[in-house]
C-alpha positions as CSV (number, residue, x, y, z in Angstrom):
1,X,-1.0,74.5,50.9
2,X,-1.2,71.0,50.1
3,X,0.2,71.7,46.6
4,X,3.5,73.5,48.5
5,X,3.8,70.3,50.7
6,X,3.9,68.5,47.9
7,X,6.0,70.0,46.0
8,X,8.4,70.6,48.5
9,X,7.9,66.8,49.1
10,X,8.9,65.8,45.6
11,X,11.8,68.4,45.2
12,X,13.9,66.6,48.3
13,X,16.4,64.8,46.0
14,X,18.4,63.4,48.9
15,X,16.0,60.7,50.2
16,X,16.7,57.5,49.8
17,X,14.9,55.8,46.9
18,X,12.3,53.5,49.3
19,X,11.2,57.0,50.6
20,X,10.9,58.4,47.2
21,X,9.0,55.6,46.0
22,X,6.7,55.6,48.9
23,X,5.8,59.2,48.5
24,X,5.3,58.7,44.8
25,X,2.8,56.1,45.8
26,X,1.0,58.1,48.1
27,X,0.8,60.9,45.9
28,X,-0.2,59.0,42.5
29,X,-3.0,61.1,41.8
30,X,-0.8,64.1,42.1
31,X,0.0,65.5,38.4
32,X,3.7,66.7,39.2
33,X,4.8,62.7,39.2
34,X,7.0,61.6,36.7
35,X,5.2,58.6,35.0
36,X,1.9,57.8,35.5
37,X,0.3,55.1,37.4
38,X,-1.4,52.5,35.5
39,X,-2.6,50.3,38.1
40,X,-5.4,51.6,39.2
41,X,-6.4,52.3,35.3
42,X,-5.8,49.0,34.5
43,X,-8.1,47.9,37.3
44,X,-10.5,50.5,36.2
45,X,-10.2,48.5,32.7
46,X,-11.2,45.5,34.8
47,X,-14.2,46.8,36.3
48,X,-15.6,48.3,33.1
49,X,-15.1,45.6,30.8
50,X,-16.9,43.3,33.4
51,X,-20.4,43.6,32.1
52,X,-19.2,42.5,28.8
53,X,-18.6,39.2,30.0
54,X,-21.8,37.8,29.7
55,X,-20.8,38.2,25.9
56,X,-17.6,36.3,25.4
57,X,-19.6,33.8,27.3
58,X,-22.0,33.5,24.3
59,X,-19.5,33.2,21.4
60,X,-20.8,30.4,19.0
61,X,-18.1,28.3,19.5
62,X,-18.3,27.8,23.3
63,X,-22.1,27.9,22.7
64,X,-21.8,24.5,20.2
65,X,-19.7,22.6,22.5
66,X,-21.0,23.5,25.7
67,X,-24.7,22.6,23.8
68,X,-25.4,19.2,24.5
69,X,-27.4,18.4,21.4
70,X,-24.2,19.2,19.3
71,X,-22.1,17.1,21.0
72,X,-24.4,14.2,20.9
73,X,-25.0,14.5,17.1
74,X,-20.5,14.7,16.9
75,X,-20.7,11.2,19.3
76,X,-23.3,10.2,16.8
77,X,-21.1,11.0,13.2
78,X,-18.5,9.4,14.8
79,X,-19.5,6.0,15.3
80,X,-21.4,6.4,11.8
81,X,-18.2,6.7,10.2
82,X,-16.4,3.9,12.6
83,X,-19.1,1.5,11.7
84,X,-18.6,2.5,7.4
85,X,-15.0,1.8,8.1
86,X,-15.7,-1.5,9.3
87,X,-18.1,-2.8,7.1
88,X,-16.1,-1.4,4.3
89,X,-12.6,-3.4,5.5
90,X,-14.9,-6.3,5.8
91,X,-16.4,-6.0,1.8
92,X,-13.2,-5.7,1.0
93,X,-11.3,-8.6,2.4
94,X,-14.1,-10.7,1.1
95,X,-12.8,-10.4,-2.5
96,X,-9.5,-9.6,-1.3
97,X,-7.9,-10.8,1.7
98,X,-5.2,-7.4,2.3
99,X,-4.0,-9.0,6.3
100,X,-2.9,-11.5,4.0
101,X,-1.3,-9.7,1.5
102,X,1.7,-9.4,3.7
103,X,2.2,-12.8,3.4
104,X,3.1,-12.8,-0.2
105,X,5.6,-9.9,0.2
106,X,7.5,-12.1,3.2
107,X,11.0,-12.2,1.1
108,X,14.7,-12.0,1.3
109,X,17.3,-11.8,-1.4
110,X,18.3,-15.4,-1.2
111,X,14.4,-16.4,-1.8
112,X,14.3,-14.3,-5.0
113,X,17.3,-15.4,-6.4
114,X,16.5,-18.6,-6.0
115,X,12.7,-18.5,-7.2
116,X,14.4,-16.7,-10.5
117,X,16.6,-19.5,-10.8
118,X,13.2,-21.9,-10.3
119,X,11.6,-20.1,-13.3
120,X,14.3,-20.5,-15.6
121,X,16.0,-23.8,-15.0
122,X,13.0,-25.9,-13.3
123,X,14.3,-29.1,-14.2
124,X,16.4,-30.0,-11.8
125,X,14.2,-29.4,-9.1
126,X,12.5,-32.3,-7.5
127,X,10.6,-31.4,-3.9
128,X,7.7,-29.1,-5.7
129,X,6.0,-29.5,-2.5
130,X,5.1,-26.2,0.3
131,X,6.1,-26.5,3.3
132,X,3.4,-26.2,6.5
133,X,3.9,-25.4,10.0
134,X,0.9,-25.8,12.2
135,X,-1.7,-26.3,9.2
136,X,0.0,-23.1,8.3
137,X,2.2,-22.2,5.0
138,X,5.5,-21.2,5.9
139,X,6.4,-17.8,4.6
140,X,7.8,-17.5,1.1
141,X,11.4,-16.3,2.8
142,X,11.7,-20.1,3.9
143,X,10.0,-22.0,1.3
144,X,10.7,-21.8,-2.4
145,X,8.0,-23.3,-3.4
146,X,5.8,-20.7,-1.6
147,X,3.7,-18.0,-4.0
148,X,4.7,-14.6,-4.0
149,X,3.7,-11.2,-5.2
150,X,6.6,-9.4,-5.0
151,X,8.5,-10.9,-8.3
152,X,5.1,-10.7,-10.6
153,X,4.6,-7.7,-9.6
154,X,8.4,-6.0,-10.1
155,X,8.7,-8.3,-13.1
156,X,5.3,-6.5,-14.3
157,X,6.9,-2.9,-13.7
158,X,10.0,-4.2,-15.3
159,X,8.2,-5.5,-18.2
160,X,6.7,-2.1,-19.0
161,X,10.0,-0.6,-18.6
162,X,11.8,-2.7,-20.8
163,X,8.8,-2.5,-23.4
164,X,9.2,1.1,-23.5
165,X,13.1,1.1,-23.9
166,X,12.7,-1.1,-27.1
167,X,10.2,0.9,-28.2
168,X,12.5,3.6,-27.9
169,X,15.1,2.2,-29.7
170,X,12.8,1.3,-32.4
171,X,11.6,5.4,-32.6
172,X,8.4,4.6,-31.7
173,X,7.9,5.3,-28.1
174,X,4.9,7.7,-27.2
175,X,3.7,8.0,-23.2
176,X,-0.1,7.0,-24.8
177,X,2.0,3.4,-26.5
178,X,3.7,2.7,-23.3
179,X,0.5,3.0,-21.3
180,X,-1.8,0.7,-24.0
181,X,1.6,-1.5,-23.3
182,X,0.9,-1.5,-19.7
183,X,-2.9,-1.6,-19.6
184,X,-3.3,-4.5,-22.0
185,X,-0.8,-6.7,-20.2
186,X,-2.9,-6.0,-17.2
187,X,-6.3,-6.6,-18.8
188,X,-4.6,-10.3,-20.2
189,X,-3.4,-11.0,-16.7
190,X,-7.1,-10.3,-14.9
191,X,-8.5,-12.0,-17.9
192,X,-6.6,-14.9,-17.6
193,X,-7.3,-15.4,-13.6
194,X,-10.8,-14.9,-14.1
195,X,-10.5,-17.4,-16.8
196,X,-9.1,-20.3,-14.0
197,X,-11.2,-19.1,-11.8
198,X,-14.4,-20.0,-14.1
199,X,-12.9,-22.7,-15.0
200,X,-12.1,-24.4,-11.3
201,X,-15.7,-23.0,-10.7
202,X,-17.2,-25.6,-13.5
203,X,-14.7,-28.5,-12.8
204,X,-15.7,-28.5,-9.1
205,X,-12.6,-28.6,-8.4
206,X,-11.8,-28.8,-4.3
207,X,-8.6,-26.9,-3.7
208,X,-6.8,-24.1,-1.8
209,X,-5.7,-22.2,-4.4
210,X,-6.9,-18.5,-3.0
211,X,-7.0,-15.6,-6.1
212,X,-3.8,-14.6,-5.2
213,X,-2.2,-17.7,-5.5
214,X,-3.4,-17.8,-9.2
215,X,-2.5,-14.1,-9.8
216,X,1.4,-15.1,-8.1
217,X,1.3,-17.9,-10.9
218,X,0.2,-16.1,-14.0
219,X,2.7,-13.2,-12.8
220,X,5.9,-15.1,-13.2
221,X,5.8,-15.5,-16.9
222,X,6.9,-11.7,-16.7
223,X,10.7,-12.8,-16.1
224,X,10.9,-15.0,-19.3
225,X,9.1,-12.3,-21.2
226,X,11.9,-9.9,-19.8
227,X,14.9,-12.5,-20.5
228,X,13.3,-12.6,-24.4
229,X,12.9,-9.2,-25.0
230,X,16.3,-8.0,-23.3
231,X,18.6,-10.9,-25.6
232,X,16.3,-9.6,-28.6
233,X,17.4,-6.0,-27.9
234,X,21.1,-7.3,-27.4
235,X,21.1,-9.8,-29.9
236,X,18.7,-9.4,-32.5
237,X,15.4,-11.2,-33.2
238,X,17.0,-14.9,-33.6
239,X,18.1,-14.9,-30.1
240,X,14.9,-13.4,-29.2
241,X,12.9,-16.5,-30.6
242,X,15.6,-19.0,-28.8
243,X,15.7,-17.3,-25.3
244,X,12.1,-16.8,-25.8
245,X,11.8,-20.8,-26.4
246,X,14.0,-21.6,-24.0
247,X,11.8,-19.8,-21.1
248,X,8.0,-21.1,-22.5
249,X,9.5,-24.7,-21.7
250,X,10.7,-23.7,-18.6
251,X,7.4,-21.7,-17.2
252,X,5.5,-24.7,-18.8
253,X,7.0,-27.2,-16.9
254,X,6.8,-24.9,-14.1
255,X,3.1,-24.3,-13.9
256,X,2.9,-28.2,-14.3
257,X,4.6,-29.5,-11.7
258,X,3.4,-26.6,-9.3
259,X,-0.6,-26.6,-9.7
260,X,-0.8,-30.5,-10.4
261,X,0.1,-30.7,-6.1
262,X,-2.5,-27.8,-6.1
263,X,-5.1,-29.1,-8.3
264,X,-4.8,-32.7,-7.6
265,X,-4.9,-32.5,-3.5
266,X,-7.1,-35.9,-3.1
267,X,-4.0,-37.5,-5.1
268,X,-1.3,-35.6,-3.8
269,X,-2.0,-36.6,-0.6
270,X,-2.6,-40.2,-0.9
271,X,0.9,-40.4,-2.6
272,X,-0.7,-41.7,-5.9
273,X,-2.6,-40.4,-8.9
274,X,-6.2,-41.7,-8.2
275,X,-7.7,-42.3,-11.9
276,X,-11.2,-41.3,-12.8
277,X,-13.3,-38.6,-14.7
278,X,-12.7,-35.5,-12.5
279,X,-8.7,-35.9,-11.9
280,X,-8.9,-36.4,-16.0
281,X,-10.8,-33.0,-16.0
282,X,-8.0,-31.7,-13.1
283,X,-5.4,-32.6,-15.5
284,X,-6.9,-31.1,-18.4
285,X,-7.4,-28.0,-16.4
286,X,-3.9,-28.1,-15.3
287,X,-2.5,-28.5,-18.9
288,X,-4.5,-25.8,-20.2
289,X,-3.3,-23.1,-17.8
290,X,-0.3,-23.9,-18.2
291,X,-0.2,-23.8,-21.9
292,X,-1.4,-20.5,-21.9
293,X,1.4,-19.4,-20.4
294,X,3.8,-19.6,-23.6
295,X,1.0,-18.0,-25.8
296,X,0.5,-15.1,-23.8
297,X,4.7,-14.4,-23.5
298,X,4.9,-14.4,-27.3
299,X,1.3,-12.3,-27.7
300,X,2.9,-9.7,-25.2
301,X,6.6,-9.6,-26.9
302,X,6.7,-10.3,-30.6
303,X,6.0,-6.8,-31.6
304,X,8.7,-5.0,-29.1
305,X,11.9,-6.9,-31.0
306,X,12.0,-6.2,-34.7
């Protein structure tokens, strides 16, 4: 009888549609409906899958961070690694001091034009002197007289370069040449500090030249070495010997007047050159460092220009 009601119930198609839909509702375990009601199986889904909570609450992964053990050994790596970093930057700016790296990179256009200028025509040049503000050296963009790495160490890049055009030109270029090219001007140039640095070491010599002043230095005879072998490639080997003249004299006198302010600081600032036995030696040093300059521009050049 019920099934008749029913039936009769669901066959009334003039209802309105909230009476339809309530009778549908009421009747949802009835098979004659037209779609079937998932609500109650999805809360029947609910209620079975609730005993497998207990689980998803033991996965591994919420098991490690919830355990407390694991995150104090994670608190524990951390400040391991935090205290390696530390002691690392601090071996490290021992030997090399890299917050003051950005110092030497501090430089315009107008600053490299003119320090190029220095390096080839150094003789008309008379304050030789860096300038200080607050016990402080300017930045090289200001002063140019300041060190730099910025010009040794394009003019380094560009000497390779131009090393491997000539050997080009001269068939002989190989990527194994070019890099013996490379890695023996950089052995001469860390031979050659370690050299001055031995050398102040024995003199006693009290100044502020850092190891990157001295590496700034014994970069710039890269340009004259680049001005040599480009007019050789141009011009042939005779011009190569004369351009190649022309800047030895000029890093020469350079390296003089630059590291005898830097070598002799009792003398340079008195105003005088104090006499004696260990500005002799200062002098000597001086000299000889910059002397070596001219030998090492030919040694790296004389077999690129043929």
């Amino acid at each position: 009888m019920d099934y008749t009601a029913t039936h009769s119930g669901s066959r009334q198609r003039k209802l309105p549609p909230n009476m339809r839909l309530r009778n549908n509702s009421e009747d949802g375990l009835d098979g004659s409906q037209l779609f079937e009601d998932t609500s109650g199986a999805a809360r029947g889904l609910q209620t079975g899958n609730q005993p497998a909570r207990p689980q998803a609450a033991g996965f591994p992964a919420q098991s490690i961070l919830s355990d407390p053990m694991s995150n104090l050994a994670m608190a524990y790596g951390s400040s391991l690694a935090s205290q390696g970093r530390e002691m690392v930057d601090k071996n490290l700016d021992r030997f090399i001091p890299i917050s003051k790296l950005k110092y030497y990179f501090a430089v315009d256009t107008i600053y490299v034009g003119k320090k190029l200028g220095l390096l080839v025509f150094p003789y008309m040049h008379e304050n030789w002197e860096v300038s200080y503000q607050q016990d402080t050296p300017v930045a090289p963009r200001f002063d140019v007289n300041a060190p730099d790495l910025y010009i040794p160490a394009m003019g380094f890049i560009t000497y390779v370069l131009v090393a491997g055009l000539a050997l080009g030109t001269q068939n002989r270029f190989s990527p194994e040449l070019l890099g013996v090219q490379a890695s023996s001007a950089l052995v001469w140039l860390i031979m050659e500090v370690l050299a001055v640095l031995l050398s102040l070491y024995l003199v006693t010599v009290n100044t502020d030249l850092t190891t990157i002043d001295l590496l700034a230095f014994s970069g710039y005879k890269y340009v004259g070495m680049i001005v040599g072998v480009v007019t050789g490639l141009l011009f042939g080997r005779p011009a190569y010997h004369l351009s190649l003249l022309w800047c030895c004299a000029a890093i020469f006198v350079f390296m003089i007047r630059t590291l005898r302010l830097k070598l002799l600081s009792e003398a340079a600032a008195e105003g005088r050159l104090v006499r004696g036995t260990r500005n002799q030696l200062r002098m000597y040093l001086t000299m000889s460092i910059a002397a070596a300059q001219p030998i090492f521009m030919y040694w790296l050049t004389y077999h690129l220009v043929r």
